[in-house]
C-alpha positions in Angstrom: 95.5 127.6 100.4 93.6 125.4 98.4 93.6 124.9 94.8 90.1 125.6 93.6 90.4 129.3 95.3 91.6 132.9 93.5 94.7 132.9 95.5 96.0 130.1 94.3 94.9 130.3 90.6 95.9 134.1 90.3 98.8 134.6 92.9 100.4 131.2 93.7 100.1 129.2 90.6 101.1 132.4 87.9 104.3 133.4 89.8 105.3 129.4 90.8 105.3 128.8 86.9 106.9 132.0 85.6 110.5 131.2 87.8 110.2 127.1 87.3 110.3 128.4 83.6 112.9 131.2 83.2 115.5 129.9 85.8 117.8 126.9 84.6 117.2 123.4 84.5 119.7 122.5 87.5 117.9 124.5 89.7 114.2 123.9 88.9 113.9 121.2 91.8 114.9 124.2 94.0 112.7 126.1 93.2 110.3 123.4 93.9 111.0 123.0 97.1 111.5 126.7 97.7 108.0 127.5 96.0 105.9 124.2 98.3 107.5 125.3 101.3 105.5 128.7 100.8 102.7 127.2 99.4 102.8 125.1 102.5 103.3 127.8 105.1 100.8 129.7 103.7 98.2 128.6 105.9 100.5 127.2 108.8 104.0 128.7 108.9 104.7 127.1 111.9 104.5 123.9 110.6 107.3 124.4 108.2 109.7 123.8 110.3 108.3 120.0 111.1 108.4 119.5 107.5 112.0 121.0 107.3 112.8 118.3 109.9 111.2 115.7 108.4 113.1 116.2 105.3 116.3 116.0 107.3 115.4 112.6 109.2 114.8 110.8 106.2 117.1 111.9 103.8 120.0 111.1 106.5 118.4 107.7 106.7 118.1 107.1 103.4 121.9 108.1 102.8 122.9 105.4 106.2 120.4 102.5 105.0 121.9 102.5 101.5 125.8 102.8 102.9 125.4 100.1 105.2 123.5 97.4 102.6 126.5 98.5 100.2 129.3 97.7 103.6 126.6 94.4 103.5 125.9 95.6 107.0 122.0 94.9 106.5 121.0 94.7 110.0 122.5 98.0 110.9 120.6 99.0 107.7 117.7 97.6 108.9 118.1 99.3 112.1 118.2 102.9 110.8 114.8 102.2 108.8 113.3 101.3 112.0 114.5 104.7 113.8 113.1 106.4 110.2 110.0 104.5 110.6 109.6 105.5 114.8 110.5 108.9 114.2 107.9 109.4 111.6 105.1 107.7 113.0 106.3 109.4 116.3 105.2 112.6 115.1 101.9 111.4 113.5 100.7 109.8 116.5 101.7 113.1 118.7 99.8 115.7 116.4 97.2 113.3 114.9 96.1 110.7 117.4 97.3 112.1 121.7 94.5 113.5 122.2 92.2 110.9 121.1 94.7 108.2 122.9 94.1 110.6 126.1 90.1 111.3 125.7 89.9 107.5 126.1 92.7 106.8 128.8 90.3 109.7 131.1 87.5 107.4 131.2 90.0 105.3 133.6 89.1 105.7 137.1 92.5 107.5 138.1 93.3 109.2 134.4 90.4 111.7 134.1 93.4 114.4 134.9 95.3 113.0 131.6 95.9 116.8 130.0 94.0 117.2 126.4 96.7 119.5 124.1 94.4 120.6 121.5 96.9 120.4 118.7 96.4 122.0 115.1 96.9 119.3 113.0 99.1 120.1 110.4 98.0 119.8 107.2 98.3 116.7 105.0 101.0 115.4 107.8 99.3 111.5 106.6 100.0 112.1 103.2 103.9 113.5 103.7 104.4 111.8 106.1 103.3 108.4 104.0 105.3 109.9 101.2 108.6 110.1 103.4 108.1 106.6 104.8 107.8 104.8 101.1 111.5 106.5 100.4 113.4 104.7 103.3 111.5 101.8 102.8 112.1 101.5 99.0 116.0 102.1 99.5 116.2 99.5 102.4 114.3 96.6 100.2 116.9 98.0 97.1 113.8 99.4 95.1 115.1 102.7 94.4 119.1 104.0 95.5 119.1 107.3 97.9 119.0 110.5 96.6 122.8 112.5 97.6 120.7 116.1 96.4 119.0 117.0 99.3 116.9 119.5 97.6 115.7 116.8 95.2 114.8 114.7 98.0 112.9 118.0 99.6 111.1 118.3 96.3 109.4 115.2 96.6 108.3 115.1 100.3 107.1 119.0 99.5 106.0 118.9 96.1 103.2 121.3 95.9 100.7 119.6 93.7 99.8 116.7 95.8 101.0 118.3 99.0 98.1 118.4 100.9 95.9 116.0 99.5 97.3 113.5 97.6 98.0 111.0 95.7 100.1 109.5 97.7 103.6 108.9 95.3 105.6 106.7 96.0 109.5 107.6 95.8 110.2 104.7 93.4 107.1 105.9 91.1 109.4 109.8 90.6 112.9 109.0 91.0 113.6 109.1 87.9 111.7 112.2 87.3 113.3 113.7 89.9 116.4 113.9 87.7 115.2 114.2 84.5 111.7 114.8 83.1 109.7 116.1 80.3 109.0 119.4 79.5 106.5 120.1 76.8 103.6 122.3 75.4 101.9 119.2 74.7 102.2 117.9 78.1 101.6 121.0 79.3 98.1 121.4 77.7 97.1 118.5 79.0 98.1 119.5 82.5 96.0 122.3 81.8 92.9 120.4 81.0 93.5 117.3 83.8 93.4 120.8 86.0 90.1 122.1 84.9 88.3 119.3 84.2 89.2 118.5 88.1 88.0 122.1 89.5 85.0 121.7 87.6 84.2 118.2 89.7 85.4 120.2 92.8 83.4 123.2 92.0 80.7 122.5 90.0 80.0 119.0 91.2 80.9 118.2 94.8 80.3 122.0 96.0 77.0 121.8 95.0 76.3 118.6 96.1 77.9 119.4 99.5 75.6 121.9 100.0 72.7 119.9 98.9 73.9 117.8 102.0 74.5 120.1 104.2 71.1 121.6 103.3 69.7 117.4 104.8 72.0 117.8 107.8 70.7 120.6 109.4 67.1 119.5 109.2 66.0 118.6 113.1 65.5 115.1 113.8 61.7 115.6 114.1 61.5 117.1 111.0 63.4 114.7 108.9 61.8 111.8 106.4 62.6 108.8 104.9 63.2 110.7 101.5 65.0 113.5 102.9 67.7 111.1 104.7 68.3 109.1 101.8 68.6 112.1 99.2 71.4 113.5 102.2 73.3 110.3 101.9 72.9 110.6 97.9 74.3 114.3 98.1 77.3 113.4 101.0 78.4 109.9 98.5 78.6 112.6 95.5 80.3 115.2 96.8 83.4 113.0 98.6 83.7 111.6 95.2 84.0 114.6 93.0 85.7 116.6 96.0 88.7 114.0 96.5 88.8 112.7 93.0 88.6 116.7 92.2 91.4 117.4 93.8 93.0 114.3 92.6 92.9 115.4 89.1 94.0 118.9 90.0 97.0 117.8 91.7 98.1 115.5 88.2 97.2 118.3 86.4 99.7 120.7 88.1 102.0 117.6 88.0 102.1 117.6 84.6 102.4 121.6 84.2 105.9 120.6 85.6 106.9 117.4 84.0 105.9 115.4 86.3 103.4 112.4 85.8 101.3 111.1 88.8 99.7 107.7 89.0 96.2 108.1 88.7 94.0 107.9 91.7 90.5 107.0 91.4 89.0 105.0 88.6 85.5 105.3 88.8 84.6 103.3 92.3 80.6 104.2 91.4 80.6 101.8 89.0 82.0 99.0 90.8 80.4 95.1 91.1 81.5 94.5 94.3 83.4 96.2 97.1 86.6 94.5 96.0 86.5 96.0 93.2 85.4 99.3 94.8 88.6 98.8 96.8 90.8 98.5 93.7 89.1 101.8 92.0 89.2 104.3 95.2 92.1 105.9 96.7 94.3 104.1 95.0 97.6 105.3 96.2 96.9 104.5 99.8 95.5 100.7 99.1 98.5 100.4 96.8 100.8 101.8 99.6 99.1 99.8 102.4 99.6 97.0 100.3 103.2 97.6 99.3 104.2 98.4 103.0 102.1 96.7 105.3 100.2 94.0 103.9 103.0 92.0 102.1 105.7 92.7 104.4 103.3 91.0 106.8 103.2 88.2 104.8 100.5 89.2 102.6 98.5 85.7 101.3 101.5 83.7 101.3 100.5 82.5 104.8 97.8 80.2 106.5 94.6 81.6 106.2 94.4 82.9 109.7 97.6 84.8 108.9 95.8 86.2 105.8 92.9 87.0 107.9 95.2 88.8 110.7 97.4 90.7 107.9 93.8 91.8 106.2 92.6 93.0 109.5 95.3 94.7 110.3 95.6 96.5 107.0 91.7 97.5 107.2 91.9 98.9 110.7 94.6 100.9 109.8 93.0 102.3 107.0 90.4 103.4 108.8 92.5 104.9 111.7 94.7 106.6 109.1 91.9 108.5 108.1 91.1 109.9 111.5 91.2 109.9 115.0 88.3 108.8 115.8 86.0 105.8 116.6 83.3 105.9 113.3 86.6 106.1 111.5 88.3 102.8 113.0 84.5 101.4 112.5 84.2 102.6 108.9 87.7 100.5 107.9 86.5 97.7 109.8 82.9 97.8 108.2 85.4 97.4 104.9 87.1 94.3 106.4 84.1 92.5 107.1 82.9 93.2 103.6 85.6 92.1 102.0 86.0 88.8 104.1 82.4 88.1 103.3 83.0 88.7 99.8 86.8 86.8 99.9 84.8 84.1 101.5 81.8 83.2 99.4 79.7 85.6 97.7 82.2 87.0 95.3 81.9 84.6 92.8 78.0 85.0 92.9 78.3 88.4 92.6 80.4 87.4 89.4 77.2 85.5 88.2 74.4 87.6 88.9 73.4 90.4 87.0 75.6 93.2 86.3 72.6 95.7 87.5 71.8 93.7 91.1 76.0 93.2 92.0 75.6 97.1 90.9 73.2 98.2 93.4 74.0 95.8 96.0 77.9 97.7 95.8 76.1 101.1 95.9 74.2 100.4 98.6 77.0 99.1 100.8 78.5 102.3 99.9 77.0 104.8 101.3 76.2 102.8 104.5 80.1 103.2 104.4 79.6 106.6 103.7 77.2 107.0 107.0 79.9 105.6 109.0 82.4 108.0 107.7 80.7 111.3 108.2 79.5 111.2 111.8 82.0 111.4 114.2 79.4 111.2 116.9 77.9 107.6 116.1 74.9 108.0 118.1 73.7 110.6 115.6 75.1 108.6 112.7 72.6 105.6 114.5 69.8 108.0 114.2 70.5 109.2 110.8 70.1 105.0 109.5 67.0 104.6 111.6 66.2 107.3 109.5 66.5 106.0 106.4 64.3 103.1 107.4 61.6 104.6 108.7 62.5 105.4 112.4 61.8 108.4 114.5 60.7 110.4 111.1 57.6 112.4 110.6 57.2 110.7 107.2 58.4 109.0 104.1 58.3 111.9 102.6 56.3 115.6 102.9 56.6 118.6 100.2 59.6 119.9 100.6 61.6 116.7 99.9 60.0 116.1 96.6 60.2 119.8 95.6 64.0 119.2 96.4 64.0 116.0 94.1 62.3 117.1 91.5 64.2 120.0 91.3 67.6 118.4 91.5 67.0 115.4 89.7 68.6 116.6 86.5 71.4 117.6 88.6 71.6 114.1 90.2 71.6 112.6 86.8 74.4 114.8 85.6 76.3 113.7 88.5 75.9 109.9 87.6 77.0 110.2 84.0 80.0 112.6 85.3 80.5 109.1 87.8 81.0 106.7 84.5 83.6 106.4 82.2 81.2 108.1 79.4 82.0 111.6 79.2 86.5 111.0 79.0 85.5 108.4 76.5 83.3 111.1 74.7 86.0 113.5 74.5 88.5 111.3 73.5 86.5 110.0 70.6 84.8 113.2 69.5 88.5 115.4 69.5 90.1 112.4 67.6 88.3 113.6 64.8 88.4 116.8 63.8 90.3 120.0 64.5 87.2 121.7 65.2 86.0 119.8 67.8 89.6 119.5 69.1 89.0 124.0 69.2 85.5 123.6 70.8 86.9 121.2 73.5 89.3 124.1 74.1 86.7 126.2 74.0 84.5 124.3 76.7 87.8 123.9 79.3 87.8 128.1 78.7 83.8 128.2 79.7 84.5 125.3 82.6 87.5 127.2 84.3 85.7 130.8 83.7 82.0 129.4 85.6 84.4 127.8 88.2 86.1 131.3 88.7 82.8 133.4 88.7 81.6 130.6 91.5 84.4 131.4 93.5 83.8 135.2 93.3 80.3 134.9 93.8 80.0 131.9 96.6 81.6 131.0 100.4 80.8 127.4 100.0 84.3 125.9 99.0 85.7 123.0 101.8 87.9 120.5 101.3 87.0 117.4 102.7 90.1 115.5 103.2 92.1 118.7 104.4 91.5 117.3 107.8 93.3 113.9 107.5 
């Protein structure tokens, strides 16, 4: 079930908040983990039951790591955070990354009989998973103490709003909420309007542009240009951004429906300088989790610099691996390493100095070469796709159709580049700070937003998700 659908808006979401309301405070995180588990096994029932288990594994370990640093026993402490850490990685590897493990073991003279199991991978299992992993981890180093309430502790690995998708929280970042947290109309409200104004980037945004792309896609090889390639990669950059980030802002939305408040996730990357910065304004719960759990426990940049650059690699690889099993994915984090090591190296500070508009472009277009990477599993077409771009194997630079399609959508691309800037939130802010009318015709406008994203959904098939599958 995903959150931009009728299901969820009409079904799941009206009956989750009608009993968190009218059943008692003491039990609300219950119900929470009562109400994700369904929301969960909704698409994949089966899977509950790993999740079940997962809960189990770490909330026993969390309970032995923090009784043993209390007895001073750290390294039997340490110990059960290991076993927390095997067990959990154990079971992403098996459903995430056998078969791609196997697929290359069979090109071994000897292993081509290796057996390919063809696993379902459950959904969000990186993000949960992640999630779990940051609790142990946070009570072993002292951050945070264990949590004795085991349906607390289910709440957060299950908690339905950022489930799936994301953003990854961090145990220490809710604890506190966990046990006690606000409840408002106010608050509320602006769930309400985080929510819609995230459909509408899902919907209205990245569905269009994703079909826009797909529309590129499916064009044969002979019949592509040079336009036509570059307006797909356009398209494909928009709608990842506006799909995740989306869903991002849906999933604080619904946080905040329920008291909770998530750490924000994306921060406009499109507007970035340089792909450090990029870095620092995209996905920002993984690279802060990454950094909190792997980098510095590696040793971070307290180290020589071939440390640094073996802790950076590292962190980068595993990015990219996280995201899928797959090759263009490993490629895609270590086309980011390389970036960043060029840019660590020399040309950050000129990118400092130049103009705002070239260090602009010259992020962009880095980008969604990134971007390239990511979307074809099958690099040899991914190859073809940048020759492409520059003029290889096309029949031109550009014929009729393209430009009918660029012309036509230009106002639509334009929309999307505004909706990529700070502009428009710093428009609201400042226009509904001054008046109680335009504070009634903002309300207004998220009525109009959520009832086009609803008559899309009725009307149109078109509605992925593209993180679902990582």
């Amino acid at each position: 079930m995903v959150f931009s659908s009728l299901e969820f808006l009409f079904l799941y979401l009206t009956v989750t908040l009608f009993i968190y309301y009218i059943v008692p405070l003491k039990i609300r995180n219950i119900v929470l983990l009562l109400v994700s588990l369904v929301f969960y096994g909704w698409g994949e029932p089966v899977y509950v039951f790993l999740m079940i288990f997962t809960i189990m594994v770490d909330y026993i370990f969390g309970l032995l790591v923090e009784k043993n640093l209390r007895q001073d026993n750290k390294k039997r402490a340490k110990l059960h955070l290991i076993l927390s850490i095997v067990i959990n990685l154990s079971i992403l590897g098996f459903f995430k990354y056998y078969d791609f493990f196997v697929s290359n073991l069979r090109l071994i003279p000897g292993l081509s009989g290796l057996p390919l199991l063809e696993l379902e991978l459950p959904i969000g299992i990186s993000f949960y998973t992640f999630q779990a992993l940051s609790y142990v981890i946070d009570v072993y180093r002292g951050d945070t103490g264990a949590q004795h309430n085991i349906a607390s502790f289910g709440a957060y690995v299950t908690l339905y709003p950022q489930l799936i998708a994301g953003p990854i929280v961090r145990y220490k970042d809710v604890d506190d909420q966990l046990v006690s947290r606000e409840h408002s109309v106010p608050l509320f409200a602006d769930g309400v309007r985080t929510f819609v104004a995230g459909m509408g980037k899902k919907i209205l945004f990245a569905n269009m542009a994703g079909q826009l792309w797909e529309y590129f896609r499916v064009i044969p090889t002979d019949q592509r240009t040079v336009l036509g390639a570059w307006m797909g990669m356009l398209c494909y950059s928009f709608q990842i951004y506006f799909d995740f980030s989306g869903y991002s802002d849906m999933a604080i939305g619904l946080g905040k429906m329920i008291g909770f408040r998530f750490l924000e996730n994306f921060n406009y990357p499109y507007i970035s300088k340089s792909i450090t910065e990029f870095w620092r304004r995209w996905h920002i719960s993984l690279g802060t989790w990454f950094r909190e759990y792997v980098y510095i426990p590696l040793g971070g940049n307290r180290c020589s610099k071939l440390l640094n650059l073996r802790n950076i690699f590292v962190v980068w690889f595993l990015t990219g691996f996280w995201h899928g099993a797959s090759w263009n994915y490993i490629l895609w984090g270590l086309y980011y390493f390389v970036l960043l090591m060029i840019e660590k190296t020399f040309l950050l500070d000129k990118l400092k100095r130049a103009p705002a508009v070239v260090s602009h472009i010259y992020t962009l277009f880095f980008v969604m070469f990134g971007w390239l990477l990511f979307v074809f599993e099958d690099l040899s077409a991914g190859m073809v796709w940048l020759g492409n771009m520059f003029g290889a194997n096309v029949t031109a630079l550009a014929n009729q159709g393209d430009a009918y399609n660029l012309v036509r959508n230009l106002p639509f691309f334009v929309i999307l580049a505004i909706a990529s800037t700070p502009l428009p939130k710093k428009l609201y802010y400042k226009l509904t700070e001054r008046s109680e009318a335009v504070k009634t015709a903002a309300a207004a406008g998220t009525t109009l937003v959520l009832l086009v994203c609803m008559a899309y959904l009725v009307d149109s098939t078109f509605n992925p998700f593209l993180y679902f599958r990582f």
